[in-house]
KOLVEX-998736 format. One record per residue (C-alpha): residue number from 1; chain; x, y, z. Coordinates in steps of 0.001 Angstrom, whole numbers, plus 500000, padded with zeros to 6 digits. Layout:
BEGIN
ATOM zami domi     c1     c2     c3
ATOM  NUM    A      X      Y      Z
...
//
This chain:
BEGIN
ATOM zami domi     c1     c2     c3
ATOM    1    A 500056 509444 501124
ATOM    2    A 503546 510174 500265
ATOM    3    A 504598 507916 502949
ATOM    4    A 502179 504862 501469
ATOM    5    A 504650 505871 498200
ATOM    6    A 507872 505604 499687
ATOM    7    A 507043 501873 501138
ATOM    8    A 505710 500775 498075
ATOM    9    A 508237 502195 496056
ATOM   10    A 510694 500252 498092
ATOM   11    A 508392 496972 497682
ATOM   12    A 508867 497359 494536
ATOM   13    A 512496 497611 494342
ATOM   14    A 513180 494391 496695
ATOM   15    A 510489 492327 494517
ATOM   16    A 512756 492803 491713
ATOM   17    A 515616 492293 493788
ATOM   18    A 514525 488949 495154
ATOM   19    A 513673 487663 491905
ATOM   20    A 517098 487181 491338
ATOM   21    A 518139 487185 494653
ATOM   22    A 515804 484577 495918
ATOM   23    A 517541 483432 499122
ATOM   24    A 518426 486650 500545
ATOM   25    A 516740 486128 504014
ATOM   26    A 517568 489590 505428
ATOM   27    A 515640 491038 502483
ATOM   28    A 512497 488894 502512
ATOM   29    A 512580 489745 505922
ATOM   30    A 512034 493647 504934
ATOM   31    A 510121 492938 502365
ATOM   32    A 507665 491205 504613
ATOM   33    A 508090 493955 507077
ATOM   34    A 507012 496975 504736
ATOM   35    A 503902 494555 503280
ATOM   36    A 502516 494486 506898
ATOM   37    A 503832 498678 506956
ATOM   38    A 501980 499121 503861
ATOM   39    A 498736 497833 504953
ATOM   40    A 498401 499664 507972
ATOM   41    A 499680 502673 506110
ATOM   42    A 496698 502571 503727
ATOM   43    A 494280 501203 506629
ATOM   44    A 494918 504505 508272
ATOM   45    A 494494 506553 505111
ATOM   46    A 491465 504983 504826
ATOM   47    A 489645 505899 508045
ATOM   48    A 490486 509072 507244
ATOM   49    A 489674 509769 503691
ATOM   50    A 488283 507186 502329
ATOM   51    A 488943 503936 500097
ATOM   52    A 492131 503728 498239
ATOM   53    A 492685 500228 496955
ATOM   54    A 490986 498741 493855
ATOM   55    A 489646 495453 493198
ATOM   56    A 488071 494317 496632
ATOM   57    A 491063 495676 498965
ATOM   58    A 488990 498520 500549
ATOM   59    A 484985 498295 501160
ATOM   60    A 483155 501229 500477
ATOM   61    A 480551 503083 502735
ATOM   62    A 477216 503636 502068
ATOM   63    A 476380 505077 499561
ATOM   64    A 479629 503955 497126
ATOM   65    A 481771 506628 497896
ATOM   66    A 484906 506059 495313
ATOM   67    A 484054 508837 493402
ATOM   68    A 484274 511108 496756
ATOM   69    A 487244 513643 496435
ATOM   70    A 489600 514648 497204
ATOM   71    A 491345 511183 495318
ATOM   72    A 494320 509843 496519
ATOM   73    A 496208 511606 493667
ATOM   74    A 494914 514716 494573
ATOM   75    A 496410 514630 498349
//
C-alpha cells in the first residue's frame, strides 16, 4: 500500500508539472511509466486483499466484498 502511495503521489506531482510543462518528453515519459507501475501495483494488492479502486476499476467477488476489511486505509 504505501508503495501504491508513493507512485501516485508522484503522478500527481508530474500531472501538475506537465500542465505547464506540456512538452517535457522525458517527463511524460515517467509519467507514463508509473501509470503502467501503478496499475500493476494495485493489480497485485488486489489478488491479495481485495478490491481497491472505485467506480468500475476493480470487480468484486462473489458475494460484493467491498465492505470486507481490513480497507485499504487500514493496511
Amino acid at each position: 500500500m504505501e508503495k501504491i502511495q508513493q507512485v501516485d503521489f508522484a503522478l500527481v506531482e508530474l500531472t501538475l508539472y506537465l500542465d505547464t510543462h506540456p512538452q517535457d518528453y522525458r517527463a511524460i515519459q515517467q509519467f507514463n511509466q508509473l501509470a503502467t507501475e501503478s496499475r500493476q501495483l494495485k493489480s497485485q494488492y488486489e489478488q491479495q486483499f481485495g478490491p481497491l479502486r472505485q467506480f468500475g476499476g476493480s470487480y468484486s467477488a462473489y458475494p460484493w466484498n467491498w465492505n470486507d476489511s481490513p480497507w485499504p486505509w487500514q493496511m
